[in-house]
Rosetta silent file (secondary structure, phi, psi, omega in degrees, C-alpha in Angstrom):
SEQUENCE: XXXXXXXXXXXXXXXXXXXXXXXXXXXXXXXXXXXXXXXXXXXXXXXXXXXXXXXXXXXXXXXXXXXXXXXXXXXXXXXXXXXXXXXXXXXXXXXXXXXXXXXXXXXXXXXXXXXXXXXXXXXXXXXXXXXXXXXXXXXXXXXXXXXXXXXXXXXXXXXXXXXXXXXXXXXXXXXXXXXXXXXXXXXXXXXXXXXXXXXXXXXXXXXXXXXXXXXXXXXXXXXXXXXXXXXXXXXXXXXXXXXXXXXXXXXXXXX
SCORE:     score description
SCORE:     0.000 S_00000001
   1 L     0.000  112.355  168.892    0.461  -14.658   16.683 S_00000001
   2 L   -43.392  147.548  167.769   -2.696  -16.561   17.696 S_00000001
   3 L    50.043   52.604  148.580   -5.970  -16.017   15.289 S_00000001
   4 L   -65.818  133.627  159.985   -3.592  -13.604   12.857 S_00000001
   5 L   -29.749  125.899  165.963   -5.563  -12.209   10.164 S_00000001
   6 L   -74.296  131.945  174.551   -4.644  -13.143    6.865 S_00000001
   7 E   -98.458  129.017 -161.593   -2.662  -10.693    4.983 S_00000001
   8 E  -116.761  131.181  171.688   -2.761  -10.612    0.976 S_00000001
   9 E  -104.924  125.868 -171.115    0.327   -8.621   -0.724 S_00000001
  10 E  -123.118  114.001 -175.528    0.297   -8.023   -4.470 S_00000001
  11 E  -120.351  100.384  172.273    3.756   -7.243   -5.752 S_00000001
  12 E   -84.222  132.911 -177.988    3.362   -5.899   -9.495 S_00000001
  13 E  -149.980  161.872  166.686    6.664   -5.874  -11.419 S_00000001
  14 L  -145.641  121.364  157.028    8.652   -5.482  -14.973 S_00000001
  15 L    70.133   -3.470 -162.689   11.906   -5.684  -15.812 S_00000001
  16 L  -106.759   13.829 -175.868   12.948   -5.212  -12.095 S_00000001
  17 H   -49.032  -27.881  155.867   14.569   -8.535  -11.207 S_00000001
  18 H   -29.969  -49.970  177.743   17.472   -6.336   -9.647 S_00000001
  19 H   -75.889  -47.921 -133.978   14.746   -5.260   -6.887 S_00000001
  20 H   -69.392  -34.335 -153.942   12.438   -8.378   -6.939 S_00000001
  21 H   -81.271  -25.335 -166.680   14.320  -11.000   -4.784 S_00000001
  22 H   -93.371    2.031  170.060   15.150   -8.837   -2.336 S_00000001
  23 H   -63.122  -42.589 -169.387   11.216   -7.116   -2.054 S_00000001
  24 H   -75.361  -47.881 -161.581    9.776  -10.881   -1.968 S_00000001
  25 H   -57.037  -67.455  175.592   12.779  -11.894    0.987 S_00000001
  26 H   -33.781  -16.109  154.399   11.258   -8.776    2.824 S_00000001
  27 H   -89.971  -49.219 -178.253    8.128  -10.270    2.706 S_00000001
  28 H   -66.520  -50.571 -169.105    8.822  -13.797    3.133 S_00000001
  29 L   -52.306  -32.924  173.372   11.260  -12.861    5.990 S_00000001
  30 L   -42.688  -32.594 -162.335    8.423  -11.679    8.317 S_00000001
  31 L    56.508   62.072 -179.825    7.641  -15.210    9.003 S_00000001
  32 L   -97.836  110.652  156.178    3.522  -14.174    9.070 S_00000001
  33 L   -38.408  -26.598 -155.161    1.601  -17.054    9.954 S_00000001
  34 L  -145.311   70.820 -172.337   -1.203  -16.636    7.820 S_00000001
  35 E   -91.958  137.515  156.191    0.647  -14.531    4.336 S_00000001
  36 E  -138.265  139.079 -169.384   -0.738  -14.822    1.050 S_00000001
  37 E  -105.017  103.772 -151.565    1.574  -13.762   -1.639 S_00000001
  38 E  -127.550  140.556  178.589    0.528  -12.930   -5.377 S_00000001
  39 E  -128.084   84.783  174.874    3.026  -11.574   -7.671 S_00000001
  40 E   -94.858  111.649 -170.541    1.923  -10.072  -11.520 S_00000001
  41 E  -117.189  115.694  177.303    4.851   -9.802  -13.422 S_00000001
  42 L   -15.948  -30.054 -169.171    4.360   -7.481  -17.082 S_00000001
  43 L   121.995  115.950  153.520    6.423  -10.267  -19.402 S_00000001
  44 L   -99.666  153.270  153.688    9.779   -9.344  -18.035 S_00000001
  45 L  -124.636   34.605  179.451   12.873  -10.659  -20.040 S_00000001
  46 L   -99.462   70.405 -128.860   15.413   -9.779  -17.598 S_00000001
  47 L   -34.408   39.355  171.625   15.200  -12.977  -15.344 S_00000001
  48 L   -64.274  -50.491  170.168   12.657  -12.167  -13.278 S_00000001
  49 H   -18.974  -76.766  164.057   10.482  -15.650  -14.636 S_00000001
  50 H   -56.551  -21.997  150.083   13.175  -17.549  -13.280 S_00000001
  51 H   -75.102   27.256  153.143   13.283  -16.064   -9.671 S_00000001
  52 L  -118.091  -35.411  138.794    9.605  -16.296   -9.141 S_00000001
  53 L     0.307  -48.263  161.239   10.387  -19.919  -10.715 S_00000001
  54 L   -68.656  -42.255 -175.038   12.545  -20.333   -7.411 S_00000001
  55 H   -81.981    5.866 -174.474    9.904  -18.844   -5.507 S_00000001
  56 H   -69.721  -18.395 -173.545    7.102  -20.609   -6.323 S_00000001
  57 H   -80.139  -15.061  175.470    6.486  -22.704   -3.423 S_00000001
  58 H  -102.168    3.705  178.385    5.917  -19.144   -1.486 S_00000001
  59 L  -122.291  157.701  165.810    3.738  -17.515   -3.675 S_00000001
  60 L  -128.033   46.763  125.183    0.088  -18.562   -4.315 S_00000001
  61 E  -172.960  164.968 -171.698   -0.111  -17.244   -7.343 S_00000001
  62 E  -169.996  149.001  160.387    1.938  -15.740  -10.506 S_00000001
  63 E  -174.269  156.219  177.774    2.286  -15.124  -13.658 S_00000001
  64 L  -119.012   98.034  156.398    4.114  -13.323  -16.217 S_00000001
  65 L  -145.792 -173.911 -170.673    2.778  -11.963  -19.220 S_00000001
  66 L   -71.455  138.258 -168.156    2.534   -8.738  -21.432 S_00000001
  67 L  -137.855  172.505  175.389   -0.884   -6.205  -19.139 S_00000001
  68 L   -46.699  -41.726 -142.355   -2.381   -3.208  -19.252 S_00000001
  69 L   138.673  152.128 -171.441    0.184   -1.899  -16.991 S_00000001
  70 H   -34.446  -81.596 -159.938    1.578   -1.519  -12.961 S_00000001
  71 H   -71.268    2.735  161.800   -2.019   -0.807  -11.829 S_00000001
  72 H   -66.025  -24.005 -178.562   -3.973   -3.039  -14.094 S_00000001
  73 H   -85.247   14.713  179.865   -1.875   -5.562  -12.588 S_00000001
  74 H   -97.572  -31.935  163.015   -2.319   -4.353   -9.096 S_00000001
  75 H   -68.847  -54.413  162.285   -5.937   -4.616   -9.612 S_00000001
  76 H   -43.709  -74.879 -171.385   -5.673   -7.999  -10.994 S_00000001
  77 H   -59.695  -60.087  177.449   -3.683   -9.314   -8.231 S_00000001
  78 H   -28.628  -55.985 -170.563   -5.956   -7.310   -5.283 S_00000001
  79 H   -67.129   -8.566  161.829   -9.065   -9.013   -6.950 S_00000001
  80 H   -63.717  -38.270 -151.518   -7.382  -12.187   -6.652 S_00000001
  81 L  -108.018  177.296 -177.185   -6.377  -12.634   -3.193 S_00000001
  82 L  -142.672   48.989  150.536   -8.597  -13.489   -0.428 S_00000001
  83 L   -81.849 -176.899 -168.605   -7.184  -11.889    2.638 S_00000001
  84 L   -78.614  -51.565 -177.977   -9.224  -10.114    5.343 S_00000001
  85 E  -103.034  165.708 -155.869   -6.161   -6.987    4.946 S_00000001
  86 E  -153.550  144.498  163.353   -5.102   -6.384    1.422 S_00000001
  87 L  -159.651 -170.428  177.823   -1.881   -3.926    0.657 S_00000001
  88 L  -170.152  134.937 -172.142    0.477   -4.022   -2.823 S_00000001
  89 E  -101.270  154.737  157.809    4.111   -3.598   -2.668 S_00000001
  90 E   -96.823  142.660 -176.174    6.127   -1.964   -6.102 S_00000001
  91 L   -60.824  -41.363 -176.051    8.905   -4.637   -6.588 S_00000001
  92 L   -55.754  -48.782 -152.189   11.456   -1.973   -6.208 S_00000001
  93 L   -92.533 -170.100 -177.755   10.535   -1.338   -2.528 S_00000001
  94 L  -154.669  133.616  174.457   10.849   -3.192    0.627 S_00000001
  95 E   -72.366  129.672  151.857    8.938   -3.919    4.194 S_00000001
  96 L   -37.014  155.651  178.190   10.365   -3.388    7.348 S_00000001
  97 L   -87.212  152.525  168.119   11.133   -6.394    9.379 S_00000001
  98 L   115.798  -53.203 -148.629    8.377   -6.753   12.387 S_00000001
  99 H   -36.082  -43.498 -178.964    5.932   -4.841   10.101 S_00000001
 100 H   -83.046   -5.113  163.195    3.195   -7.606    9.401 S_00000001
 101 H   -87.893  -13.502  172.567    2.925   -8.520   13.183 S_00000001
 102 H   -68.069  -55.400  170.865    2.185   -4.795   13.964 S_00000001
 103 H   -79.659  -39.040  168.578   -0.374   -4.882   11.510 S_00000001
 104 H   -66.849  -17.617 -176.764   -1.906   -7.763   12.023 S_00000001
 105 H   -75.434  -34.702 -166.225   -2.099   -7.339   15.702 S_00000001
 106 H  -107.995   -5.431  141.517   -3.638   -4.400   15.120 S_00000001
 107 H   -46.488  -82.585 -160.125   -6.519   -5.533   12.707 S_00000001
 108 L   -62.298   41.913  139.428   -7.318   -8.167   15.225 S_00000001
 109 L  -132.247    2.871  169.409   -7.619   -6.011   18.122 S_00000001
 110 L  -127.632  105.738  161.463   -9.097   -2.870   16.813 S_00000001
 111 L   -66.037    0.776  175.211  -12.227   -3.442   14.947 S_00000001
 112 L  -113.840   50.215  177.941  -12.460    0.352   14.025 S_00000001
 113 L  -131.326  107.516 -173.669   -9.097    0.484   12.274 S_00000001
 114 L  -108.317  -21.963 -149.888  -10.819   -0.369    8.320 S_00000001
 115 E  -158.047   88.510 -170.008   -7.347    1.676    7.100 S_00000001
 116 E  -101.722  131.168 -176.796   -3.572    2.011    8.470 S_00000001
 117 E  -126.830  158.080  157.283   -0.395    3.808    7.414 S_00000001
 118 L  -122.374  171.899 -170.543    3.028    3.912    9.191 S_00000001
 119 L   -72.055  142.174 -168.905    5.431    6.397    9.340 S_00000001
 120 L   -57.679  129.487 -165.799    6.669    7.566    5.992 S_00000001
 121 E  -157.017  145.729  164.366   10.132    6.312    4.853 S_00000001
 122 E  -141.291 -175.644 -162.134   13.204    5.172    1.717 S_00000001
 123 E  -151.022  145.120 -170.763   15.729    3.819    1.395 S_00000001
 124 L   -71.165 -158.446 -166.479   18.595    4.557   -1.416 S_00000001
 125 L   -77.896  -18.774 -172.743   19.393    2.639   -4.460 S_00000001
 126 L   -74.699  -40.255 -144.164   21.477    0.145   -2.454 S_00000001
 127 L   111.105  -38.024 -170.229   18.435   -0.791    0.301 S_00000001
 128 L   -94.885  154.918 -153.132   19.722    1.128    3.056 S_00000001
 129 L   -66.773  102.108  173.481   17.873    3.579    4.852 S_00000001
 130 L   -86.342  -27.832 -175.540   17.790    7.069    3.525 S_00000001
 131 E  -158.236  128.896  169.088   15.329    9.309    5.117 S_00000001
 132 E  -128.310  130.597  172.678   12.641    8.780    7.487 S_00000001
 133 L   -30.865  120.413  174.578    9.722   11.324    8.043 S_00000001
 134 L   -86.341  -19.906  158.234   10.554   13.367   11.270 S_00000001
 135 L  -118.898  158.773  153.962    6.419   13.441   12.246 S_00000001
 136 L   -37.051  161.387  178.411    3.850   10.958   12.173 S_00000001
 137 L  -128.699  149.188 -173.755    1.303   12.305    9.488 S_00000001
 138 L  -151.077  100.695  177.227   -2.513   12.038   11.467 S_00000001
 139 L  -123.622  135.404 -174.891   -4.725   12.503    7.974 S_00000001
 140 L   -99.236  155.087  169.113   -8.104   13.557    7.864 S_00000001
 141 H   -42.402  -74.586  119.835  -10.693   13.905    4.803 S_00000001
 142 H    41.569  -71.595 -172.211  -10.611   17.631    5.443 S_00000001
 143 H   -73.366  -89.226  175.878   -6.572   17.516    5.174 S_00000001
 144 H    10.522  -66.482  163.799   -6.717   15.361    2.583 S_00000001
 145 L   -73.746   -6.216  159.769   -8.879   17.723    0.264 S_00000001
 146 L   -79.137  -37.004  179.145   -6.818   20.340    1.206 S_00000001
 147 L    70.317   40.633  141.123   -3.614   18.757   -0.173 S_00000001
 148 L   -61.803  -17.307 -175.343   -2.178   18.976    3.219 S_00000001
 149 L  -150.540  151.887 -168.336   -0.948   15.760    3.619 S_00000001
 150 L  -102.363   46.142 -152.360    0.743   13.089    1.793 S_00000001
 151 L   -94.881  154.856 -148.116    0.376    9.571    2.271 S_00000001
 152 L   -97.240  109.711  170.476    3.062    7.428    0.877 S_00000001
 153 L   -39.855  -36.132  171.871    1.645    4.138   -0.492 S_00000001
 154 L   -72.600  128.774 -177.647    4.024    2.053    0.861 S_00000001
 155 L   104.824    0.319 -163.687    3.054    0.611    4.411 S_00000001
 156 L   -94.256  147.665 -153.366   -0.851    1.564    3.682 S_00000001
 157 E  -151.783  155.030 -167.671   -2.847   -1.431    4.559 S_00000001
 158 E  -178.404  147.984  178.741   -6.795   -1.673    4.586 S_00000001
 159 L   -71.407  174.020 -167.864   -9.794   -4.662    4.987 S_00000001
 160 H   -76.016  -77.146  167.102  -11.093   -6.284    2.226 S_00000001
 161 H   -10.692  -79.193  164.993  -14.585   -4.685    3.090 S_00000001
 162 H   -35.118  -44.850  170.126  -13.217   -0.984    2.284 S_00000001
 163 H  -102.106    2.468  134.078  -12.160   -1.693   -0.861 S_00000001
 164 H   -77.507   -2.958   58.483  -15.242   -3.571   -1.569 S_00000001
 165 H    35.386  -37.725 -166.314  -17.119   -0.538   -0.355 S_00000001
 166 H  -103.830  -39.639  169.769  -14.586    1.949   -2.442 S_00000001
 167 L   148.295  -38.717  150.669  -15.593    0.026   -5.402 S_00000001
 168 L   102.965   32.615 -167.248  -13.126   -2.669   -5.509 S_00000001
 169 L  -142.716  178.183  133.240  -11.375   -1.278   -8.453 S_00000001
 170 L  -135.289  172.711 -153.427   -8.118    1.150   -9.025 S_00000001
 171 L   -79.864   65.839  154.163   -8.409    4.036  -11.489 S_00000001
 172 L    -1.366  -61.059 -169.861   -6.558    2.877  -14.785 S_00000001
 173 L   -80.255   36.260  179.275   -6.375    6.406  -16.506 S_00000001
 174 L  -148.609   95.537  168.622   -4.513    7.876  -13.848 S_00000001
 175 L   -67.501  -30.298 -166.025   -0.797    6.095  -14.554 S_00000001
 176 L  -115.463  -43.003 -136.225    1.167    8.000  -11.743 S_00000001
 177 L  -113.287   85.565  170.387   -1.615    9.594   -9.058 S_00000001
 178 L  -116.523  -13.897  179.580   -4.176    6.137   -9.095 S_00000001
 179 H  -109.548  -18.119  159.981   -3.247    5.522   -5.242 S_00000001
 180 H   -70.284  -38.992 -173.792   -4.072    9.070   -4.240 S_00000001
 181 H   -70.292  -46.920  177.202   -7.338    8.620   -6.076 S_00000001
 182 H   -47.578  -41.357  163.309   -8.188    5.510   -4.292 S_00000001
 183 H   -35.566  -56.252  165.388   -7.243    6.771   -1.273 S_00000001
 184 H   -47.860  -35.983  145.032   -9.687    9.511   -2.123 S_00000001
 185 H   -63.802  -21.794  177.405  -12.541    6.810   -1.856 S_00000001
 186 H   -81.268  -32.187  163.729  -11.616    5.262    0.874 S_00000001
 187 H   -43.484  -30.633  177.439  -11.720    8.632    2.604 S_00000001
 188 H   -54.748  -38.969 -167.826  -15.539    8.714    1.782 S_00000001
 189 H  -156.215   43.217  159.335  -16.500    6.364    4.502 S_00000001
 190 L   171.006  147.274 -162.773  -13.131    5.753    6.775 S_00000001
 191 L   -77.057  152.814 -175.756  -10.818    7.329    8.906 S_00000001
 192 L  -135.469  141.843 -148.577   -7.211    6.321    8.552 S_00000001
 193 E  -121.954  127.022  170.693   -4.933    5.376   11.445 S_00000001
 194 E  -117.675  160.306 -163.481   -1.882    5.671   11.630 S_00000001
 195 E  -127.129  178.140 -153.608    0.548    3.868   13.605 S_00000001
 196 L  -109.490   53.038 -174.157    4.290    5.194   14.985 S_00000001
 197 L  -147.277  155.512  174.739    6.297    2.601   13.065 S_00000001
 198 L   -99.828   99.660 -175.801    8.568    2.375    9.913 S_00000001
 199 L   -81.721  -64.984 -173.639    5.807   -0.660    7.890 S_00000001
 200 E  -152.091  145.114 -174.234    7.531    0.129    4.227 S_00000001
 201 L   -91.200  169.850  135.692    9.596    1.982    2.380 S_00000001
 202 E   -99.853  125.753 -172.475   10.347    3.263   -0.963 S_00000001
 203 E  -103.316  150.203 -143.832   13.431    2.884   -2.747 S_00000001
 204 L  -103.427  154.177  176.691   14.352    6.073   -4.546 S_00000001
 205 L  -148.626  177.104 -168.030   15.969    5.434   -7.913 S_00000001
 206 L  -120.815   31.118 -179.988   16.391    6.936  -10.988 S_00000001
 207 L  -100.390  -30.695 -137.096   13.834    4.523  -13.010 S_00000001
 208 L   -80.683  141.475 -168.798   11.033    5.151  -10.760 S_00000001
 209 H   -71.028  -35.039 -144.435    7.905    6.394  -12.804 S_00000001
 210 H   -89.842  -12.704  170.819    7.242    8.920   -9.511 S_00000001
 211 H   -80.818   11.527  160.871   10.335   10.969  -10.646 S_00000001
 212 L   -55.325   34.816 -156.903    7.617   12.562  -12.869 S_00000001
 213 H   -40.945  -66.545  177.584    6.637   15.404  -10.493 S_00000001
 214 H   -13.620  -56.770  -98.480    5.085   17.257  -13.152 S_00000001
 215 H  -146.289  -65.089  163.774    2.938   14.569  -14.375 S_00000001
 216 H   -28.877  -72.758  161.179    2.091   13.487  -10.908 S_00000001
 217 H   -43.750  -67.409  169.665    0.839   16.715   -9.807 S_00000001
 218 H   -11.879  -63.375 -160.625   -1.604   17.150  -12.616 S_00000001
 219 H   -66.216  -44.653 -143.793   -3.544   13.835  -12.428 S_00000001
 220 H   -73.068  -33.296  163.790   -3.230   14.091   -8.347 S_00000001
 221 H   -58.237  -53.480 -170.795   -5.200   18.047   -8.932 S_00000001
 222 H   -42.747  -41.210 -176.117   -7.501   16.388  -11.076 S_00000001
 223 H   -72.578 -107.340 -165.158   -8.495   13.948   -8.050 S_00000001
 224 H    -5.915  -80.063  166.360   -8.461   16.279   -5.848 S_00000001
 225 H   -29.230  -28.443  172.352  -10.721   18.678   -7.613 S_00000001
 226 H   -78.641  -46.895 -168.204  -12.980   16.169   -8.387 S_00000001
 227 H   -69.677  -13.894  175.293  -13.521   15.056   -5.005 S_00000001
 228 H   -79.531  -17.558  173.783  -13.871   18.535   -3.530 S_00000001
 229 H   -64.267  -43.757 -158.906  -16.939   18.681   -5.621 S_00000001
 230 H   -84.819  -40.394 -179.459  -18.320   15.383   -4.441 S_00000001
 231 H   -69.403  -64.468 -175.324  -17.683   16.562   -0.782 S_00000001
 232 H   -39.153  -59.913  152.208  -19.203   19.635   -1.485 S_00000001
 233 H   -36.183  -44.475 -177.276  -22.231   18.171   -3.025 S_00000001
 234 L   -52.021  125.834  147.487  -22.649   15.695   -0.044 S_00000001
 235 L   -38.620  -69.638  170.523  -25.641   16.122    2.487 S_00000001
 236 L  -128.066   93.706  178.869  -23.936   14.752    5.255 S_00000001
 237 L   -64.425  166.204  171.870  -20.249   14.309    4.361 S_00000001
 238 L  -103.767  113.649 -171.530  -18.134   12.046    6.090 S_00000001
 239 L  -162.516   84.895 -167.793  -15.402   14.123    7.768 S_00000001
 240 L   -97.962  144.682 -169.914  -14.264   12.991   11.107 S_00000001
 241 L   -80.405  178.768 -165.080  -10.852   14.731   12.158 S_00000001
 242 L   -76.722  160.769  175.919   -8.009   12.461   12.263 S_00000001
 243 L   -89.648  160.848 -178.548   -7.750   10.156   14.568 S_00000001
 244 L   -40.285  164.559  126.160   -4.759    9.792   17.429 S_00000001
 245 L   -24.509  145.984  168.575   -1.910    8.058   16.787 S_00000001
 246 E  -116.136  134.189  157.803   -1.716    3.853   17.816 S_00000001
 247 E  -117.332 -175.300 -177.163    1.083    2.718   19.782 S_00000001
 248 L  -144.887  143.166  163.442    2.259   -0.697   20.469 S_00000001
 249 L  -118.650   92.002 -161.716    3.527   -1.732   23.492 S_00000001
 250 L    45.069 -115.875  178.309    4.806   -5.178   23.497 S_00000001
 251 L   -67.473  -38.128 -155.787    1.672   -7.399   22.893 S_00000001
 252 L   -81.271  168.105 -177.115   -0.763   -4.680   23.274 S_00000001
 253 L  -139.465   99.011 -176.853   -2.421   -2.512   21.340 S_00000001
 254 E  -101.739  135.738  171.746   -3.368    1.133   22.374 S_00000001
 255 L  -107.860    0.000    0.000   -5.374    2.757   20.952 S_00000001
């Protein structure tokens, strides 16, 4: 794709070299002209070191040592890279194939797209596909603050600008709900688009920090609660209903 945007990926991992090679192939495998690929891995001593070791000529940057934790190092690695769109992958999970020419096409051709999801989707312990979302999710601040809607980190994609604008940070004290609160900022001053496509999955396992429902819910009221305040509070909030769906048609881009 002529003029593609550069796309920056952050894959934070531990211990997961089971997942990693085939999260990175799913990435690599796109063939994206213009990828940049940053990987922060916790100290693992399961061999992930050596398979980012293999992989080094495709990443432009890594390292492994003992962090804060998944999102300090997601935060590390964001503040690192220096594409125009910015997203972070969990090592465990995997990208569709096609996904980064969808999205990049549709950076470059919609300048009012700051913040893009696809449709919500996993895949079992294996990789292959277990359940895809039967609607499209079209989420507004409004829904959002409502707890109406759900958006599934994986596939969410967003300029650089927005999350220097959001603050450029993610929320450390929040271990499980830290991409609903961010989300929650970005909602302050952009609309989020969604497009009709499966961009990334999750794979569901029985490791995954997210089987923590409990523990989830909590922090994700706490955001929530906070933010209904701030909206409340607001003079002139920013609360535009959601916008349509984007399709893709070959080359094109409708919006």
């Amino acid at each position: 794709m002529s003029g593609a945007p550069r796309i920056s990926v952050v894959v934070p991992s531990y211990n997961y070299a089971r997942y990693l090679e085939v999260c990175l192939e799913s990435i690599l495998s796109q063939r994206y002209p213009n990828l940049e690929l940053i990987v922060l891995d916790g100290g693992s001593t399961d061999g992930t070191v050596e398979l980012l070791q293999r992989y080094d000529r495709h990443i432009a940057y890594w390292r492994s040592h003992k962090d804060a934790g998944q999102y300090a190092a997601i935060e590390e690695g964001l503040n690192r890279t220096s594409g125009e769109i910015m997203t972070w992958l969990n090592a465990d999970d995997m990208f569709h194939p096609g996904a980064f020419d969808a999205v990049g096409r549709i950076f470059a051709q919609c300048a009012e797209v700051e913040w893009l999801m696809g449709r919500p989707n996993s895949f079992d312990e294996q990789g292959r596909q277990k359940h895809v979302l039967t609607y499209l999710p079209l989420n507004s601040r409004a829904k959002y603050l409502a707890d109406e809607e759900f958006i599934q980190q994986e596939g969410v994609f967003w300029r650089r600008a927005l999350w220097e604008r959001s603050g450029g940070y993610i929320d450390k004290t929040l271990p499980l709900a830290a991409d609903l609160e961010l989300w929650a900022r970005f909602f302050r001053s952009a609309r989020l688009f969604s497009v009709d496509l499966p961009i990334a999955g999750f794979r569901d396992h029985p490791l995954q920090k997210s089987k923590d429902k409990a523990g989830y819910t909590a922090e994700a009221d706490q955001v929530l609660a906070r933010e209904r305040q701030l909206f409340a509070a607001e003079q002139n909030p920013f609360s535009p209903p959601a916008p349509l769906p984007i399709l893709i048609e070959g080359d094109r881009v409708i919006m």
